[in-house]
C-alpha positions in Angstrom: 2.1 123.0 22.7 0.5 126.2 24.0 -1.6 126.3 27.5 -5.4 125.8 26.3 -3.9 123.0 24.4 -2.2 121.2 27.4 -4.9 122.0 29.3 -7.7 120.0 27.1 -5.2 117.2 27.2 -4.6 116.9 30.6 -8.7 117.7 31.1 -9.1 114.8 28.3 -6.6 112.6 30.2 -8.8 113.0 33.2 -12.0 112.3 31.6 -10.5 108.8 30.2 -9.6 107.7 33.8 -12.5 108.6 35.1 -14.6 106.1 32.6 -15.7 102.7 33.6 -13.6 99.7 32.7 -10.3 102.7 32.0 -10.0 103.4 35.4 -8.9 100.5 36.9 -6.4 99.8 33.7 -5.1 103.1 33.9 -4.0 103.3 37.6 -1.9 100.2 37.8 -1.6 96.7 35.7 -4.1 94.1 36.5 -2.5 91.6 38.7 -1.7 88.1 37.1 -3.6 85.0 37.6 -2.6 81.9 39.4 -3.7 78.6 37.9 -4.7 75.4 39.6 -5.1 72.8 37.2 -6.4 69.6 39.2 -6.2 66.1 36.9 -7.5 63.0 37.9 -7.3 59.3 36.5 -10.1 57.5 34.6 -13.2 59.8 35.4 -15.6 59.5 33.2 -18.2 63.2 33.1 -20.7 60.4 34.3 -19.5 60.4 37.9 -20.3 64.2 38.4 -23.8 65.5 39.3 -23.5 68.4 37.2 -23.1 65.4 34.1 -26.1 64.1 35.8 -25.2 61.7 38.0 -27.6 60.9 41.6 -25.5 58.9 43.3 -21.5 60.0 44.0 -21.4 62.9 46.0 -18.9 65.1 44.7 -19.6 68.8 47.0 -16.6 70.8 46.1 -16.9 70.2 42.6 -20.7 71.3 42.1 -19.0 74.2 43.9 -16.4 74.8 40.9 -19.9 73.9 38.9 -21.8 76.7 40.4 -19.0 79.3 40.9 -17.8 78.7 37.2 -18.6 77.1 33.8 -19.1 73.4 32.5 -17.6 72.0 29.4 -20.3 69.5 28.0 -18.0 68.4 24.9 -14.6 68.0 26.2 -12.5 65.3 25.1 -8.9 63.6 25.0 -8.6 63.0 21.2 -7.2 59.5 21.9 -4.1 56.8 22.1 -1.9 54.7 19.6 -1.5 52.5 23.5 -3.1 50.5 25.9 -1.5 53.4 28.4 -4.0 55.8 27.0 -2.8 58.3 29.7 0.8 58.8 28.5 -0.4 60.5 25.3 -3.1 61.8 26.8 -1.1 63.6 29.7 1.9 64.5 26.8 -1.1 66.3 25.2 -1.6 67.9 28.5 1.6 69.6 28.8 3.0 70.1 25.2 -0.7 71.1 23.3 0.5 68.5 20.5 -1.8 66.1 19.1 -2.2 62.6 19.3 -0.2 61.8 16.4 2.7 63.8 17.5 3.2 62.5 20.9 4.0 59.1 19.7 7.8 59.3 19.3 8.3 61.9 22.0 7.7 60.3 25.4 10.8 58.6 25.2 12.4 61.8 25.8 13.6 61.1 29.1 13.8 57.9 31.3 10.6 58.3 34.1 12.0 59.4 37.3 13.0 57.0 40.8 12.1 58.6 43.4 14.6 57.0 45.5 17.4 57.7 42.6 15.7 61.6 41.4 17.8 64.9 41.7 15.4 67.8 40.4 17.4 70.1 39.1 14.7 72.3 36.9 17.2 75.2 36.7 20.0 73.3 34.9 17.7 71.6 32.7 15.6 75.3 31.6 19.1 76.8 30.6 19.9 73.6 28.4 16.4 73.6 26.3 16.6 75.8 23.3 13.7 77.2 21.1 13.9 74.1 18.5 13.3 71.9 21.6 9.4 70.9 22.0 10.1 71.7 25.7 11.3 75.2 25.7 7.6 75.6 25.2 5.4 72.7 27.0 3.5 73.9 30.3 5.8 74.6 33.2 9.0 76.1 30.5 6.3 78.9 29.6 5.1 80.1 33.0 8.9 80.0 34.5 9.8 82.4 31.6 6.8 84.4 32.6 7.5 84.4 36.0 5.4 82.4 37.8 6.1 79.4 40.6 5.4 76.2 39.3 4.8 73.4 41.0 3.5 69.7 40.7 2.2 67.0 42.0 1.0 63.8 40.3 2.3 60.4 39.4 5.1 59.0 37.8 4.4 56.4 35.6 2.6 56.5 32.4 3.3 60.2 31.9 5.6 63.2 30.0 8.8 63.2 32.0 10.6 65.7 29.9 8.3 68.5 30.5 7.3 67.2 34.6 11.0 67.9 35.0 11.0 71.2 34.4 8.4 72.5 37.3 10.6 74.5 39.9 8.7 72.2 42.6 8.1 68.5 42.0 6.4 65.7 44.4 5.4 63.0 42.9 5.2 59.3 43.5 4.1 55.7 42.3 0.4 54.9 41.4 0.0 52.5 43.2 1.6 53.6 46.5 -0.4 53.0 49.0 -3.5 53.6 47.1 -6.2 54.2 50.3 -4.4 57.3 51.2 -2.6 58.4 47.5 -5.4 61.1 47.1 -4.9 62.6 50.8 -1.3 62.7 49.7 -1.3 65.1 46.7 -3.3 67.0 48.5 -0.7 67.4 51.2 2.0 68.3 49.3 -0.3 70.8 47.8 -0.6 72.2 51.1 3.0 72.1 51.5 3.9 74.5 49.0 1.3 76.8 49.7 2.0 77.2 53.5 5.4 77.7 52.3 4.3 81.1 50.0 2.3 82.2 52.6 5.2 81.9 55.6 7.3 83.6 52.4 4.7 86.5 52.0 5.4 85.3 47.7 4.1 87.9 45.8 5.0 85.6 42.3 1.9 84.6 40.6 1.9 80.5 40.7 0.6 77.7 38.4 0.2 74.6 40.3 -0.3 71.1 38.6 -2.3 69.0 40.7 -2.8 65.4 40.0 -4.3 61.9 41.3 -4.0 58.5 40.9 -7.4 57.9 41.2 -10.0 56.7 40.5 -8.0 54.6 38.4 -7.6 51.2 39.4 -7.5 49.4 41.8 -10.3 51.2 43.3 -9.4 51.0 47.1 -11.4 53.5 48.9 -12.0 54.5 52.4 -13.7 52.2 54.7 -16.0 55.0 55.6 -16.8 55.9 51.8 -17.0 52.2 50.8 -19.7 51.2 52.9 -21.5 54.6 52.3 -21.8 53.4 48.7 -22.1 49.8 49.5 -18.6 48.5 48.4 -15.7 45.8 49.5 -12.2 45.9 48.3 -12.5 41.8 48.7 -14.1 38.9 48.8 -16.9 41.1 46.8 -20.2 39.1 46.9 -22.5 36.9 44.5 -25.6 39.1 44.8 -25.6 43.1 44.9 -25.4 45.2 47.8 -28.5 47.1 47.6 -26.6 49.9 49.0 -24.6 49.4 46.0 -25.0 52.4 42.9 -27.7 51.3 39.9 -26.0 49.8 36.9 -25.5 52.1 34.0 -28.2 52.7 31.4 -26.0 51.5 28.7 -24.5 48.4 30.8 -24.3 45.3 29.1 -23.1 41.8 30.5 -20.9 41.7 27.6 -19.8 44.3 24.6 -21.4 42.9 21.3 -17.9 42.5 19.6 -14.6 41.5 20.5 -12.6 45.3 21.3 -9.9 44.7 19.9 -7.0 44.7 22.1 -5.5 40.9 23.2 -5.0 40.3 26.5 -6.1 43.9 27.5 -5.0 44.8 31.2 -7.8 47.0 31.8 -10.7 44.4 29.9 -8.8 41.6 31.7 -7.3 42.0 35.2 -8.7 44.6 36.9 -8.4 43.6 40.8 -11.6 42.7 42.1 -12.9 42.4 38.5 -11.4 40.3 35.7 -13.2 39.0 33.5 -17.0 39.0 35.5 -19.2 41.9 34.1 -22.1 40.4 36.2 -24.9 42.7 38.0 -22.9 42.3 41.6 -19.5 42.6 40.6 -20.2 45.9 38.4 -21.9 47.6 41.6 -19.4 47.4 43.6 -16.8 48.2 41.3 -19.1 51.4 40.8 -19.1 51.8 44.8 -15.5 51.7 44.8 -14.8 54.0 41.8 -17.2 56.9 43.7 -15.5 55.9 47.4 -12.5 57.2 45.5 -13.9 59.9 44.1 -16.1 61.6 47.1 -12.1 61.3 48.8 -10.6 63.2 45.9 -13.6 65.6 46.3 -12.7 66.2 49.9 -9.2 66.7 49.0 -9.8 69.1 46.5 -12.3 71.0 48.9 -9.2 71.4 51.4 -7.0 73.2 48.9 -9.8 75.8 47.6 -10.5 76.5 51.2 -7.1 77.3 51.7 -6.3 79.3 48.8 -9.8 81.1 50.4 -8.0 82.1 53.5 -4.9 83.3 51.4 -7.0 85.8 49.7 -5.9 84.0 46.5 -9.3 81.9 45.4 -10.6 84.9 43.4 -7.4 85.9 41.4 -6.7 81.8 40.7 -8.2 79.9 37.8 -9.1 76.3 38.7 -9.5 73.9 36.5 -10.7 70.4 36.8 -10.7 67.6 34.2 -9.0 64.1 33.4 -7.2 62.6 31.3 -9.5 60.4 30.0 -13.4 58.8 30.4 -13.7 55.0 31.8 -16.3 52.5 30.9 -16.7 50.6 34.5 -19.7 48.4 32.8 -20.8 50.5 30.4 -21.5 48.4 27.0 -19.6 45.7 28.9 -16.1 47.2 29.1 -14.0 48.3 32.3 -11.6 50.0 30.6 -10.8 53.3 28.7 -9.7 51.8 25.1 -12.7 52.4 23.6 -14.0 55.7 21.8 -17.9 56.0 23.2 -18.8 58.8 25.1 -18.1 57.8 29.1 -14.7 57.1 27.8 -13.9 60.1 25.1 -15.3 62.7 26.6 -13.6 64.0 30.0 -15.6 66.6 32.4 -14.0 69.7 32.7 -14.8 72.8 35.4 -13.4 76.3 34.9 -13.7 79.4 38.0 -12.0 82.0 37.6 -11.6 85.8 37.1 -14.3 86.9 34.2 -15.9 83.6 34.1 -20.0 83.7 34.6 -21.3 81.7 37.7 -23.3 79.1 36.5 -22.9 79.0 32.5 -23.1 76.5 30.5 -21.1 75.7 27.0 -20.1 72.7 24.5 -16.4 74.1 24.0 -15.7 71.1 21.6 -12.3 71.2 22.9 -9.4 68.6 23.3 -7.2 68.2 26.4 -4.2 69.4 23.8 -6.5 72.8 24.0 -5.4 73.7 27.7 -2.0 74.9 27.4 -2.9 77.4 25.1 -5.7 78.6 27.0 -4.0 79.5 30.1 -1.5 80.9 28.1 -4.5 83.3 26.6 -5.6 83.7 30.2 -2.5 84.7 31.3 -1.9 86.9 28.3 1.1 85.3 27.2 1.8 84.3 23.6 1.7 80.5 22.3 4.0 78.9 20.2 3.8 77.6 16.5 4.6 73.9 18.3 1.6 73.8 19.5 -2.0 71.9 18.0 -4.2 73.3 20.3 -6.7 76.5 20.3 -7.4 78.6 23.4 -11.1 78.1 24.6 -10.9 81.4 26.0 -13.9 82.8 24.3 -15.6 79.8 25.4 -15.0 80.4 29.1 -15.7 83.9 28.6 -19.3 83.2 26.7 -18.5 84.8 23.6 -18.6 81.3 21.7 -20.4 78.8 22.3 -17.4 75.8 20.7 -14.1 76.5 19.2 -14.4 74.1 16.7 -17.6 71.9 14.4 -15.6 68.9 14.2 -14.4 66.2 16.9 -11.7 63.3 15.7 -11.0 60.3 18.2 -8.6 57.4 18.0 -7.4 53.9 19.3 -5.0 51.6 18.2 -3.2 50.5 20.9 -4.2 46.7 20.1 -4.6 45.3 17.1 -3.9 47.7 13.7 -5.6 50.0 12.8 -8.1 50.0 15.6 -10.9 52.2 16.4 -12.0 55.4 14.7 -14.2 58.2 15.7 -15.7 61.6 14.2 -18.9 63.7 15.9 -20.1 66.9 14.5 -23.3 68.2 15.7 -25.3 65.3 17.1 -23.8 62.7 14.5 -21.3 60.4 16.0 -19.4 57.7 14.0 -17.4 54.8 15.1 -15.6 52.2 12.9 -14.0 49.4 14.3 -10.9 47.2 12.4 -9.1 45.2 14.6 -8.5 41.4 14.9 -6.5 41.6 11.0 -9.7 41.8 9.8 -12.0 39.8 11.4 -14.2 42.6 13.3 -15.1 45.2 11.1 -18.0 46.9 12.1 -19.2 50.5 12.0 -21.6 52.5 14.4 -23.9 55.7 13.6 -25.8 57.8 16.7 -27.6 60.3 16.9 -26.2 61.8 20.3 -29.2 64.2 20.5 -31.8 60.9 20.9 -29.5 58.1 21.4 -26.8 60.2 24.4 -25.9 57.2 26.4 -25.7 55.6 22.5 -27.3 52.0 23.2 -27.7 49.1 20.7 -29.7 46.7 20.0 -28.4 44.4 22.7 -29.9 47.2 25.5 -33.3 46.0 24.0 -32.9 42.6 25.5 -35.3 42.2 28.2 -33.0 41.0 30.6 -30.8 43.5 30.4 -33.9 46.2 30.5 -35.1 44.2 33.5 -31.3 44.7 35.3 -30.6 48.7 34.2 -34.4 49.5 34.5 -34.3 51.7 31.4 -36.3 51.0 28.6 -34.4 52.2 24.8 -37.1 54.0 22.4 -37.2 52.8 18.9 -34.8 54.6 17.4 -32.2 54.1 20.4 -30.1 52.1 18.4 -26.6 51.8 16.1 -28.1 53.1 12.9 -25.1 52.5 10.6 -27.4 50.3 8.5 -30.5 51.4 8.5 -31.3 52.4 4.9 -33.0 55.8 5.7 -30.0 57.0 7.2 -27.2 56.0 4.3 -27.0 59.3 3.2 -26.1 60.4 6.6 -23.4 57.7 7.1 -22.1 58.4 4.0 -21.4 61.8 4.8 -20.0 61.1 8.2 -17.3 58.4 6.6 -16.1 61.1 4.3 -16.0 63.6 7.4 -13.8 60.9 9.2 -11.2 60.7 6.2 -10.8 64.7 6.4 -10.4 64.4 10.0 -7.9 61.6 9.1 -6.0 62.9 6.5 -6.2 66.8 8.9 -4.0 64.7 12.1 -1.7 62.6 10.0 -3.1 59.8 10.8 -0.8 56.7 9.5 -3.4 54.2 8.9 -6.9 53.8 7.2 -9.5 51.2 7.8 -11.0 48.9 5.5 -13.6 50.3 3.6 -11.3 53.6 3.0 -8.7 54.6 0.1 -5.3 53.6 0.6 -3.5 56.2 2.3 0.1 55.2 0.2 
């Protein structure tokens, strides 16, 4: 190379470093995110003012709200168990779909505390590629070289992947329940006072659970008379303090659900069987007790990683692992497939993310592993079900996919069934060996909170206060919209036949 030649190339060089959006690439490697992913139990999107809720007071998540981006159609794809968190949370740290996790919780025995030795390093060296493991959640980011820590419960969750975190504290459910959620938070804290004395320069991925507001809902004396609730002795007539019923609560669901003997339909403390005006309240007032105090708890973490300098470099995100009905069509539980109970909310802030925006997503909780992996820019693995919603996040695309399946059978066979595309919604029902089989057809774009014909009973109207239109109904049989039901039964089988999904229902081809 002559001299005028290496001087236009070093000239040239110049020029490219001195363009925006080079500059910054060329003088040294962007530094890697942290991630904070925060789960919590039974939350419906319902409890959040950004979902449009009035009532629970939830600061540091409009925060996240504000600072970042909402998902308006997230969901967990479903259960083949009455435990819908342990596929749900499987899903979570192995991005395999429902169908998949069945035979793999088993894996490993759930950990005693009292009897527990973590030994993460030991266990990393013995996975091999062929091992689902060697690429669930925490086995990725330790390759990549980030801390990894995690905090959550025990029970009802994926113990051969919780394992592998370099940092573990976790602890029973139901341990002392009024302070669990000050707890996680604490041992959050913990680890990241222990960086900081440390001066860690590692990138970190931090996996930060709660055990509420699941059941028993046993909240704060302060935050329970703030929203007009007792843990006890709950009385006949409602607390007017107490938050409104639902729009879709009923006294009773239309149907038997399906499920026997159901925990969640049938001994809920405080609850049980009563579905009653009083008794729904202040199982409301409870459920947002607990979740202002998981607000507050959350609030104390992003303040701290605010003083650390490491807020703006960290990805939070915020979701559960599952909706709850809590009254709504007169369930308590989360076996069901209607929207409080598929559809979990889900916050994103973070680096590149738009204050303030908006998006569907269409994305399952299976989706998440993948994404931070595309966030952090490491590869995913051919193990794994789940697409990145990156571009979502990023507001280049709107939804990463047209079609949404959902499923329950963790009663009788072969259970519930649910497809959504646009703002068509099917629900099929076969439980009971036979004796319910009913089907449902919304349109989510008029019918959102999807009420049926019992929400037109005056006495309901006259306890929720809202009155259905017309056309707020279960249209499955309605003759003008056949054609539409037809086409969203054959959009269920695809989805069906897509998951490997071992059963069918009645009105459907043998699958043999």
């Amino acid at each position: 190379m002559n001299r005028l030649s290496k001087t236009i190339c070093i000239l040239t060089v110049a020029l490219l470093l001195c363009l925006p959006g080079l500059r910054t690439y060329a003088a040294s490697p962007q530094k890697r995110p942290n991630f904070l992913v925060i789960l919590t139990d039974d939350q419906a999107p319902h409890t959040l003012s950004t979902y449009g809720n009035t009532v629970c007071q939830t600061p540091n998540l409009d925060r996240l709200a504000k600072e970042g981006i909402v998902l308006d159609g997230a969901h967990h794809m479903g259960s083949w168990a009455g435990a819908v968190c342990l596929p749900s949370r499987t899903m979570i740290q192995t991005s395999v779909n429902v169908w998949r996790t069945e035979k793999i919780p088993d894996v490993r025995k759930r950990m005693n505390p009292k009897t527990y030795v973590h030994q993460p390093q030991k266990w990393m060296a013995e996975l091999t590629e062929d091992d689902l493991n060697y690429c669930s959640m925490p086995a990725i980011f330790h390759r990549a070289g980030y801390d990894t820590f995690r905090t959550c419960k025990y029970g009802n969750t994926y113990e051969a992947a919780n394992r592998l975190y370099a940092g573990r504290s976790d602890r029973h459910w139901r341990d002392n329940p009024v302070e669990s959620s000050d707890w996680y938070r604490e041992q959050v804290m913990g680890f990241l006072r222990e960086r900081e004395s440390a001066g860690a320069k590692k990138p970190f991925l931090i996996f930060f659970g709660f055990c509420q507001p699941h059941d028993p809902r046993v909240g704060k004396p302060d935050l329970l008379a703030k929203y007009g609730a007792v843990n006890e002795n709950i009385p006949a007539a409602p607390n007017p303090k107490s938050p409104p019923l639902q729009p879709n609560y009923l006294p009773a669901h239309p149907f038997h659900h399906g499920h026997p003997g159901l925990r969640d339909e049938e001994r809920v403390q405080g609850v049980m069987l009563k579905r009653d005006e009083a008794t729904v309240r202040n199982e409301l007032g409870r459920e947002y007790a607990c979740i202002e105090n998981i607000d507050i708890q959350i609030g104390i973490v992003l303040d701290k990683l605010e003083t650390m300098g490491e807020l703006d470099n960290t990805y939070v995100l915020f979701t559960a692992d599952h909706g709850i009905s809590v009254g709504r069509h007169g369930l308590m539980g989360k076996q069901n497939l209607y929207e409080h109970t598929w559809r979990v909310p889900f916050l994103v802030r973070g680096p590149g993310i738009k204050p303030g925006s908006r998006a569907l997503g269409n994305t399952y909780l299976m989706d998440i592993l993948p994404t931070l992996c595309d966030l952090a820019g490491l590869p995913t693995s051919r193990t794994m079900d789940g697409r990145s919603f990156k571009p979502v996040l990023m507001g280049e695309e709107a939804t990463i996919r047209d079609v949404l399946y959902g499923v329950y059978c963790g009663g009788t066979k072969p259970g519930m069934r649910a497809v959504k595309k646009g703002d068509w919604k099917l629900i099929k029902y076969d439980v009971l060996d036979g004796l319910v089989r009913k089907t449902q057809l919304f349109n989510l774009k008029e019918n959102p909170d999807e009420l049926l014909e019992q929400h037109h009973v005056p006495t309901v109207v006259a306890m929720t206060g809202a009155t259905p239109k017309p056309n707020q109904r279960n249209l499955a049989d309605d003759p003008a919209y056949a054609e539409k039901r037809k086409e969203m039964e054959a959009l269920l089988l695809e989805q069906m036949v897509k998951w490997g999904d071992p059963y069918r229902v009645w009105d459907q081809p043998d699958n043999n």
